[in-house]
N, C-alpha and C positions, 0 to 999 in steps of 0.2 A: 622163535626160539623158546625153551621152555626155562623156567629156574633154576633146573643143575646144569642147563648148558654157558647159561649166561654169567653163573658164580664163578664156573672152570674157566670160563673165557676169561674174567676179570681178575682172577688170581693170576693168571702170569703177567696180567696190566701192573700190579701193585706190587710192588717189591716186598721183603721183607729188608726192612734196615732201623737204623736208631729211630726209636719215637712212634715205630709202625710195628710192632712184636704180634698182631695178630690179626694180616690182614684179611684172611679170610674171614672173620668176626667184622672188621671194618666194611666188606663188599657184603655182607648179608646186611648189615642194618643200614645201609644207602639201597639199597635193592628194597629192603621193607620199605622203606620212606617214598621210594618213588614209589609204589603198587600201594602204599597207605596199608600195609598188612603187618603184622608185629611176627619180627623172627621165628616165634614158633611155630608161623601160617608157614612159612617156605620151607623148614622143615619137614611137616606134614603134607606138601602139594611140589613137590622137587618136579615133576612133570607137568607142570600147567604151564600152558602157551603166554608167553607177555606178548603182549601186542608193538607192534616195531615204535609206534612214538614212545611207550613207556622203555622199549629196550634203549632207543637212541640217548634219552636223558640218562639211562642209567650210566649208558656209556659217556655221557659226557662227563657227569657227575664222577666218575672212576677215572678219567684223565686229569680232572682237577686234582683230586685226592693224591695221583702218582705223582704230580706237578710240584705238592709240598700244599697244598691250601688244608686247612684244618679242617678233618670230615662235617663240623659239626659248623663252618662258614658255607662249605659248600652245599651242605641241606639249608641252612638259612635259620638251624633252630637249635636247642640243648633242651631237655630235658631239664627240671629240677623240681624237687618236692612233687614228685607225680603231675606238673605240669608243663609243656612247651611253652619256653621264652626263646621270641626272637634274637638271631643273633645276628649281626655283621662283623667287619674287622674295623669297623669303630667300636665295637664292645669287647672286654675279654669275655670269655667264653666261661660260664660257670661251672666250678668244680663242684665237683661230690661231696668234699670235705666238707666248704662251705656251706652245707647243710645242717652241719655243726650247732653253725650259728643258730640258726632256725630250733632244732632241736631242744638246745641251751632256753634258750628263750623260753619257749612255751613251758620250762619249767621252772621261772621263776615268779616271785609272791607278788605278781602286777597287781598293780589296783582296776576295777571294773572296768574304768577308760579312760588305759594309760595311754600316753602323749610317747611317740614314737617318731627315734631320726634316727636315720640310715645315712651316712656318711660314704661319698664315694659312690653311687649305686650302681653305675654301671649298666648291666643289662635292667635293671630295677629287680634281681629276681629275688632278692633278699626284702626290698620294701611290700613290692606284690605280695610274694608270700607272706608275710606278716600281715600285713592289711587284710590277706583272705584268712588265715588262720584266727589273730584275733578280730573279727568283725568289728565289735566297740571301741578298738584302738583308731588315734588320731595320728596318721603316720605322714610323715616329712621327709625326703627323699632329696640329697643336693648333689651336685655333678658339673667339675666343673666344665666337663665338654658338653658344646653343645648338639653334636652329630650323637654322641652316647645320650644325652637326659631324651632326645626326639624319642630314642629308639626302644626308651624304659617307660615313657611316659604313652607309645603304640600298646606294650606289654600290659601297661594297666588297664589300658580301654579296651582291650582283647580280651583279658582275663576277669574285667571285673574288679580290682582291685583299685578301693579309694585311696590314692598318695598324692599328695600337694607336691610336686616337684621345682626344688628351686636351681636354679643354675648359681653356684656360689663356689668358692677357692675351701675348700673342708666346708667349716659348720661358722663361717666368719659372720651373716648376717643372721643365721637364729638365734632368738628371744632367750633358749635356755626354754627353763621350766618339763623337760624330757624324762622320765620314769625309766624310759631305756633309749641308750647310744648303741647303735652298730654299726659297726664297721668291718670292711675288708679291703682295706686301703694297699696301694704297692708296696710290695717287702722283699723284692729280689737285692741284693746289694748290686752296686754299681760296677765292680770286678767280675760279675758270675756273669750279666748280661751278653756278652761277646759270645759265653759256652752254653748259651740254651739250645737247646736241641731244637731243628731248624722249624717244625712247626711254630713253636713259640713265638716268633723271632714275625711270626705275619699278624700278631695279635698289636694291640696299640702299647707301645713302648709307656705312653705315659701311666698305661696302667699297669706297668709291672716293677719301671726301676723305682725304688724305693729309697733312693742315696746310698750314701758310703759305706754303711751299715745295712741296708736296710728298713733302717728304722726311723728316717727322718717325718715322715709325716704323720707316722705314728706318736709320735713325740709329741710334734706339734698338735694332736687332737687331745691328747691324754691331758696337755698342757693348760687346753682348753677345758676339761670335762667340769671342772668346779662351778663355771659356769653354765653350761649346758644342764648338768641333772639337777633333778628332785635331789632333798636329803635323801639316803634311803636308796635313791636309785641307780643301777647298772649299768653297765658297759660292756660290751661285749666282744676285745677286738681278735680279728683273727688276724696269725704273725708265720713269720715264718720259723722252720725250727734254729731252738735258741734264742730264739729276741726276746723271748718272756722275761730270761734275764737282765735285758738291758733296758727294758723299761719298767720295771718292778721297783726300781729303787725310786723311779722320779715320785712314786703315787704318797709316801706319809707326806712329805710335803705340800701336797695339794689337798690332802683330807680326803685321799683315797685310801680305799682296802684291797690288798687283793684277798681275789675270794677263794680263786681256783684257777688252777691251768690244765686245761683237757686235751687231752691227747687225740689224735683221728685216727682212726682203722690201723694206719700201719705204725703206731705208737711212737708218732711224732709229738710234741708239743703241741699245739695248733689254733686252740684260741683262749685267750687273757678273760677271764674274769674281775669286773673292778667293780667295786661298791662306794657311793661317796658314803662319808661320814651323817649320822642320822643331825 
């Protein structure tokens, strides 16, 4: 079969419904992934022959996706910061926003070789990335699952990226002495979880409910952070929209600042700026 016949075939496989608004977008970029060709190659080659083992995976890969599995478990990978990190459904799957953080960062006044902790890491794609962005940084990575730190701690040796990974409940057995904290800890509240649209709902629950509010273990780091940083140095957590407010007030008390609260793409809130006290 050739690449427009196999797209046409797969679009009546794949519904359009909640959570899937453009599947024919979703059957071209699994169709690249199996052929290892970047969307705009099928574009320009719509008549090139797949050979039947690479058609069969695509087809299978297209029944998982109609099934509800999340396109980006069923490739086994996401994208971020112009790199593939491994994914499973022991990891959530990293979002776009989250790049946020990443961005944020590389624009702050670090010293040569600041001391770096990623709280939560999950697929590690926020420690990797920092570790390969700032090369002299000394980055720290904690998680308390241990199927998720394997799977962050693959990503580093893959990618090259030096992170000391600990398995710890937040940031309870690091030293402190950190120039920057990050975080993207669960911030769903515990009422929405029931109503996430059903891809969601295959990713690991512990790393989405976030308590009552959302906001409990955010709290619990923030509560920590006096500890953890440098004078002087940052924090960076990303919240869901709205919670900036509800953890903004905890910070005079602990001899924090807020700095900033930045908004993502679609001019949501999205991640907390905090400075401790010099």
């Amino acid at each position: 079969m050739t690449v427009r016949e196999l797209l046409a075939e797969a679009a009546q496989v794949l519904p359009h419904r909640d959570g899937l608004p453009d599947p024919a977008r979703e059957v071209r970029w699994l169709l690249a992934h199996v052929l290892r060709r970047s969307e705009a190659w099928l574009w320009a080659h719509p008549d090139e022959a797949v050979d039947d083992e690479a058609a069969a995976r695509f087809r299978a890969w297209v029944a998982e996706r109609a099934a509800g599995q999340p396109a980006h478990y069923v490739v086994g990978a996401c994208p971020f910061w112009g790199r593939g990190f491994e994914v499973t459904p022991k990891v959530l799957i990293p979002r776009p926003e989250t790049e946020l953080v990443v961005e944020l960062a590389l624009q702050l006044p670090l010293p040569a070789h600041p001391h770096v902790l990623d709280v939560g890491t999950g697929s590690g794609c926020l420690a990797v990335t920092l570790a390969l962005e700032l090369p002299h940084a000394s980055v720290v990575a904690t998680e308390i699952s241990p199927a998720a730190i394997a799977i962050a701690r693959a990503n580093a040796t893959r990618l090259g990226g030096r992170v000391h990974f600990v398995l710890d409940d937040l940031a309870s057995s690091a030293a402190g002495g950190f120039d920057l904290v990050v975080a993207n800890l669960p911030y769903v509240p515990e009422a929405e979880i029931a109503g996430l649209a059903p891809e969601l709902t295959r990713e690991p629950r512990v790393a989405l409910a976030g308590g009552a509010d959302g906001t409990e273990l955010l709290r619990r780091l923030v509560c920590d952070l006096p500890r953890l940083l440098t004078p002087g140095g940052h924090t960076l957590l990303e919240h869901g929209d709205g919670q900036a407010g509800l953890i903004a007030p905890l910070l005079p008390a602990l001899g924090l600042d807020e700095v900033t609260r930045m908004r993502d793409v679609s001019g949501r809130e999205r991640v907390l700026v905090v400075r401790r006290h010099r």
